[in-house]
C-alpha positions in Angstrom: -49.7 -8.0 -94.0 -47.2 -5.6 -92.8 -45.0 -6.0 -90.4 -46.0 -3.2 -88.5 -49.3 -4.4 -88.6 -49.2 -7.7 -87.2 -49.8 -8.3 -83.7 -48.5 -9.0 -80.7 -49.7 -11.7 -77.8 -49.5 -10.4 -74.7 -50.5 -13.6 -72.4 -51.1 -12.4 -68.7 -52.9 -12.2 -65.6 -55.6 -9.0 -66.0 -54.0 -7.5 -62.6 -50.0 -7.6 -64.1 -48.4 -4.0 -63.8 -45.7 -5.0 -65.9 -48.2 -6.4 -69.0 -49.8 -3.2 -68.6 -46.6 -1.6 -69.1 -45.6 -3.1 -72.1 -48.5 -3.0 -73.9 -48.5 1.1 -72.9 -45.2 0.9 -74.9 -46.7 -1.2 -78.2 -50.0 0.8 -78.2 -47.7 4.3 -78.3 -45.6 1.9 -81.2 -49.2 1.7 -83.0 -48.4 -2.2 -82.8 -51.3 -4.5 -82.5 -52.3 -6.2 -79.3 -53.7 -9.2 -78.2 -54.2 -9.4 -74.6 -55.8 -12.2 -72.8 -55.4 -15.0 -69.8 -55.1 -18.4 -70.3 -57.7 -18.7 -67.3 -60.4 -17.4 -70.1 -59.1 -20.5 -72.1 -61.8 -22.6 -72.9 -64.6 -21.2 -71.5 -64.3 -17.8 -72.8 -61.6 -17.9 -75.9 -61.7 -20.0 -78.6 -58.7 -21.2 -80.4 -58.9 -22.8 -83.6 -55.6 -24.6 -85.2 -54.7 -25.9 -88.1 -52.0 -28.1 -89.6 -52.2 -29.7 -93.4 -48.9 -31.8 -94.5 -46.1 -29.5 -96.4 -47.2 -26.3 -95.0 -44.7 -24.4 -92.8 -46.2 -24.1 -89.6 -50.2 -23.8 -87.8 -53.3 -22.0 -89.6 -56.4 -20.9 -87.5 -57.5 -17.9 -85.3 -57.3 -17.1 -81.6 -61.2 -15.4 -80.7 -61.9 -13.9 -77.6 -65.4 -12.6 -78.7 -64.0 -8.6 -79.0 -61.2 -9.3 -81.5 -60.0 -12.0 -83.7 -56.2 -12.1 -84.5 -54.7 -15.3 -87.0 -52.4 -17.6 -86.0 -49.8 -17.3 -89.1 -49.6 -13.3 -88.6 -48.7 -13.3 -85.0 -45.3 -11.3 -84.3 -43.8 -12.0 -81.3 -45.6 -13.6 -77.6 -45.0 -11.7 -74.4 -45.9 -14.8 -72.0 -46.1 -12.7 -68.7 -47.2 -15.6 -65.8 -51.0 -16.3 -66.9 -53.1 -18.5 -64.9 -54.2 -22.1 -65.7 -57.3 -22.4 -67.8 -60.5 -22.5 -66.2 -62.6 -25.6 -66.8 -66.5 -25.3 -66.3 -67.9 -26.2 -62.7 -70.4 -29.0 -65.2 -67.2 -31.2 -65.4 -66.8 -33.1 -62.7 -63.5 -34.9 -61.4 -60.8 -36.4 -63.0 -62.0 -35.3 -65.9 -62.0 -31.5 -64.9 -57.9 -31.8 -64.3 -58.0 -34.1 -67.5 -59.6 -31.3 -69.4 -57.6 -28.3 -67.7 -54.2 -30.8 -68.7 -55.7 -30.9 -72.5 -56.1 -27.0 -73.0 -53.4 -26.0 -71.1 -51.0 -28.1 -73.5 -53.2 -26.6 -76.7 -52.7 -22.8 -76.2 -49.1 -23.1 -75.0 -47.4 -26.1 -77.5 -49.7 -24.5 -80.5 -48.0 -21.1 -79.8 -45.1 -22.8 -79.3 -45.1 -23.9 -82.8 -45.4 -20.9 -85.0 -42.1 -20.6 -86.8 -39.8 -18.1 -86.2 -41.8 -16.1 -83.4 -40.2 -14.5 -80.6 -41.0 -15.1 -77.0 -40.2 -13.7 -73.4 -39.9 -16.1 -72.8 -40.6 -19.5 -74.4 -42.3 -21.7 -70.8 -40.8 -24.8 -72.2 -37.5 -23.0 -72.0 -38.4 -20.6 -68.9 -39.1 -23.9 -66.5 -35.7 -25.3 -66.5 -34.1 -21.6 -66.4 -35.8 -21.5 -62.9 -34.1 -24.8 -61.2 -31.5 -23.3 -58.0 -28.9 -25.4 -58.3 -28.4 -25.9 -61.9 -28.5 -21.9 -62.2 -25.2 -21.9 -59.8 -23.1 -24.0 -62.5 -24.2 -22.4 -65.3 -23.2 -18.6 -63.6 -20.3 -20.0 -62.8 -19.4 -21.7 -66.5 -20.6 -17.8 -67.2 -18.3 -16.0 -65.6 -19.9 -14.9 -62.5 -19.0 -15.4 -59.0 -21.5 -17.4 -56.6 -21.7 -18.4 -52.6 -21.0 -21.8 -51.3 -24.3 -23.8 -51.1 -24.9 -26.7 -50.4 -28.3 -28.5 -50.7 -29.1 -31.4 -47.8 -31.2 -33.2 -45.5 -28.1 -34.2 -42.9 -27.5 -32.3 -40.3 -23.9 -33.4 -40.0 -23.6 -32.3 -43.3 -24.9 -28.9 -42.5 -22.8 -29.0 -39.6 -19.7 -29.2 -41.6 -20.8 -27.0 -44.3 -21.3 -24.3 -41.0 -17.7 -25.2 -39.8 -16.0 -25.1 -43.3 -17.9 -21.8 -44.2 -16.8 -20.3 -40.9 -19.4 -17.3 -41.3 -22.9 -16.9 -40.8 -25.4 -18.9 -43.0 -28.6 -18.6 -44.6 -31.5 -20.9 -45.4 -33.7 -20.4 -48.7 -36.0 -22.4 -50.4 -35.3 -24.3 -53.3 -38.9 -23.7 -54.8 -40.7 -20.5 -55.0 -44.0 -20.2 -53.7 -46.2 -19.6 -51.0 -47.9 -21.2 -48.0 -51.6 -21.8 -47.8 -51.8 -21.0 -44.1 -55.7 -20.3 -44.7 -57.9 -17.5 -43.8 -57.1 -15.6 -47.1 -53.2 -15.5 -45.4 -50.4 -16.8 -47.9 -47.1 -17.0 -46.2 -43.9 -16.0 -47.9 -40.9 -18.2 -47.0 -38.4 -16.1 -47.2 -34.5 -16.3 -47.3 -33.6 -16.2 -43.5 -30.4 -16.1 -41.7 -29.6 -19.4 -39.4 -27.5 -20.7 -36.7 -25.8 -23.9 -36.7 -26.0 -24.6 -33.5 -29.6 -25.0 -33.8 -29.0 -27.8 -36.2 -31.1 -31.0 -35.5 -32.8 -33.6 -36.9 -35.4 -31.5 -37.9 -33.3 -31.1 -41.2 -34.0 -34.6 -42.0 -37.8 -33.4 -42.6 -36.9 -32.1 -46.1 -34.2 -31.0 -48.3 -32.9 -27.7 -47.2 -30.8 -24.7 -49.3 -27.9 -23.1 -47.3 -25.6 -20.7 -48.2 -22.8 -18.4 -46.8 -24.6 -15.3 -45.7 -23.1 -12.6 -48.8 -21.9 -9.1 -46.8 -23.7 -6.6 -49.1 -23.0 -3.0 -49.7 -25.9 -3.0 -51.5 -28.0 -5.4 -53.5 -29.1 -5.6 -57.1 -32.2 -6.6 -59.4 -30.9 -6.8 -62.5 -33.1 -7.0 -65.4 -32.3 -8.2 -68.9 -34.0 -8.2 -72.0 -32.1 -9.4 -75.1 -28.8 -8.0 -75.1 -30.1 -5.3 -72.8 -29.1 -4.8 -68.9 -30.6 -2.3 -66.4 -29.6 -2.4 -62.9 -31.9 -1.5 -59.9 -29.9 -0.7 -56.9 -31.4 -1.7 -53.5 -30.1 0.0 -50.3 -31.0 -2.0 -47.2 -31.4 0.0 -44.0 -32.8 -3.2 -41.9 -31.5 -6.4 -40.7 -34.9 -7.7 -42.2 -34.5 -6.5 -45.5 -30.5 -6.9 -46.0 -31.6 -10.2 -45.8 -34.6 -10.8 -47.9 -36.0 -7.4 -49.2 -38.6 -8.5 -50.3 -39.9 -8.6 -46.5 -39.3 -5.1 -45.4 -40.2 -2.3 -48.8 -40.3 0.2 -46.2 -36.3 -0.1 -45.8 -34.8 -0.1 -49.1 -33.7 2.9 -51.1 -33.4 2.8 -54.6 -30.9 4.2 -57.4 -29.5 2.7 -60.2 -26.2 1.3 -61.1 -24.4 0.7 -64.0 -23.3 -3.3 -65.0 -20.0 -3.9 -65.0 -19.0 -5.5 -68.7 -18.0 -8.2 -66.7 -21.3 -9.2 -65.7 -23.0 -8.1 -68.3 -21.3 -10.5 -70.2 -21.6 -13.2 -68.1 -25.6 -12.5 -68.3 -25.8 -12.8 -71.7 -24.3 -16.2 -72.0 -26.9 -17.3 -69.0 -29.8 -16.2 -70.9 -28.2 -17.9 -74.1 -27.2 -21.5 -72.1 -31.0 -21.3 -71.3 -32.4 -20.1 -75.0 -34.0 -17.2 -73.0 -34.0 -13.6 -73.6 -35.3 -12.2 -70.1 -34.6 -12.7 -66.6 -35.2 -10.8 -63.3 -31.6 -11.5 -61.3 -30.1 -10.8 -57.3 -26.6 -9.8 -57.1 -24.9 -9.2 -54.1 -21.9 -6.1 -54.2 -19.6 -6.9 -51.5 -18.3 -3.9 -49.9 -15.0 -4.5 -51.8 -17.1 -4.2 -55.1 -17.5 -8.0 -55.9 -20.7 -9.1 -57.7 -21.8 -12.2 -56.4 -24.7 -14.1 -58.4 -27.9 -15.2 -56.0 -30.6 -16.5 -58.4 -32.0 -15.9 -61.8 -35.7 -15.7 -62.1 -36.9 -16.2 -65.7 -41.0 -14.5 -65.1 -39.1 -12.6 -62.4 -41.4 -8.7 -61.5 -39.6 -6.3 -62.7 -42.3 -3.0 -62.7 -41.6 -1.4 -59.4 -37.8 -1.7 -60.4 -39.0 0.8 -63.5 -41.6 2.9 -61.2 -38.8 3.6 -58.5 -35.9 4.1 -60.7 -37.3 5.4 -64.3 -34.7 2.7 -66.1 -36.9 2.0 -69.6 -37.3 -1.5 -68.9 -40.6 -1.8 -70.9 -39.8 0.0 -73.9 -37.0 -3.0 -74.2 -39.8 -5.1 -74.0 -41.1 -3.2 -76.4 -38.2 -3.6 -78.7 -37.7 -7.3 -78.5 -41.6 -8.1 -79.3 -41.2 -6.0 -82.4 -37.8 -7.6 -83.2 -34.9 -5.3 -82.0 -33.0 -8.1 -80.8 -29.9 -6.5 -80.3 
């Protein structure tokens, strides 16, 4: 088979604008696609693997009951935040997690294991890319500049932290993710300013995230793909959103900006310490011009940074599923 005519896995959510995207980009490449969910694994996709002694890697066939695509001609995986697979309502408990455990591990370590196929990214390489406070050393062995943090459940430790600091402080959480709160309602816990005079024993509770609060000219998501940057500039004009955009869209402006080498650099040798090609990152720029590292998120969105600023984001995508690497 050509290589132009072997496919590509697209693994995602059916609702993912930035799946759709890329596969927009293969299907005007005339590359292959294979899209599904892992939620439709077992119940609806069948996979069927093979492995004899002396062979090079896993035989078989991936079958979703439209289209049938072979293990050993996959190209490249675009693993794009699918859900958990789907167990039938007939198994009861523990065997239903037992069973959702099983096929979970199947689809992801068999993918895992064909030879020489590129991901964005590789989950048994994306998890550990995600952890807070490892991310702070490694952008700093990088090259890039980060905030004092410091991680406790002590208030006196916080309280000293607030008095060495000598500015204002925020609070994040370590974890993403949101709140069950019920009726249909997930709550967002978002990155909030505090005051340390508020400090109590409440902070014993659980282990809490601060930082110096960053003064921001303006922020950016910066989006790499291989050796590729694109910066999405994000102009605050409210309180709420200069401190966690992501709660206040109707106050941010957007542009572009270009990536100082500096950074750029930096970036690249991030993604390499983790054996990742793509991450979704939040910068800071002081006022003076400083870029100051926040986080790194390895399945971070990146679509509405493409929709509001026309940077071709997906046609890198594009590129590194059909082995532009550069």
């Amino acid at each position: 088979m050509s290589s132009a005519a072997r496919p590509v896995l697209v693994v995602a959510e059916q609702l993912d604008a930035a799946a759709d995207m890329v596969v927009d980009q293969l299907n005007q490449r005339d590359v292959p696609v294979m899209r599904f969910d892992v939620a439709e694994f077992p119940q609806h996709l069948t996979l069927t693997g093979s492995h004899l002694p002396q062979e090079p890697g896993w035989t078989g066939t991936i079958d979703d009951g439209r289209r049938t695509v072979r293990l050993e001609e996959v190209r490249a995986v675009y693993w794009r935040r699918p859900a958990r697979p789907l167990i039938a309502d007939s198994v009861p408990e523990p065997y239903a997690t037992w069973a959702q455990n099983q096929a979970d591990a199947a689809i992801l370590n068999v993918l895992a294991a064909l030879p020489g196929v590129p991901w964005l990214n590789n989950p048994h390489t994306d998890r550990p890319a995600s952890h807070k406070p490892q991310q702070l050393t490694v952008a700093t062995r990088c090259g890039l500049t980060v905030p004092r943090s410091l991680v406790t459940n002590d208030p006196d430790a916080a309280r000293r932290f607030a008095k060495e600091t000598g500015g204002p402080l925020i609070c994040k959480p370590l974890l993403g993710g949101r709140l069950d709160v019920g009726e249909g309602r997930p709550l967002m816990v978002a990155t909030h300013r505090v005051d340390p005079a508020d400090f109590d024993d409440s902070i014993r509770t659980t282990a809490h995230y601060f930082q110096e609060d960053i003064p921001k000219a303006y922020e950016v998501r910066l989006v790499a793909v291989g050796q590729k940057v694109f910066g999405g500039k994000l102009i605050t004009t409210s309180e709420a959103a200069g401190t966690d955009w992501r709660t206040d869209y109707d106050h941010i402006e957007y542009d572009t900006v270009d990536v100082p080498d500096d950074v750029a650099t930096a970036v690249r040798r991030f993604l390499a310490y983790y054996g990742i090609a793509f991450g979704s990152f939040d910068f800071a720029v002081t006022p003076t011009g400083e870029w100051v590292f926040f986080e790194n998120n390895p399945a971070g969105t990146w679509a509405w940074v493409e929709n509001r600023t026309g940077l071709p984001i997906a046609a890198a995508h594009a590129d590194y599923l059909m082995g532009d690497t550069a």
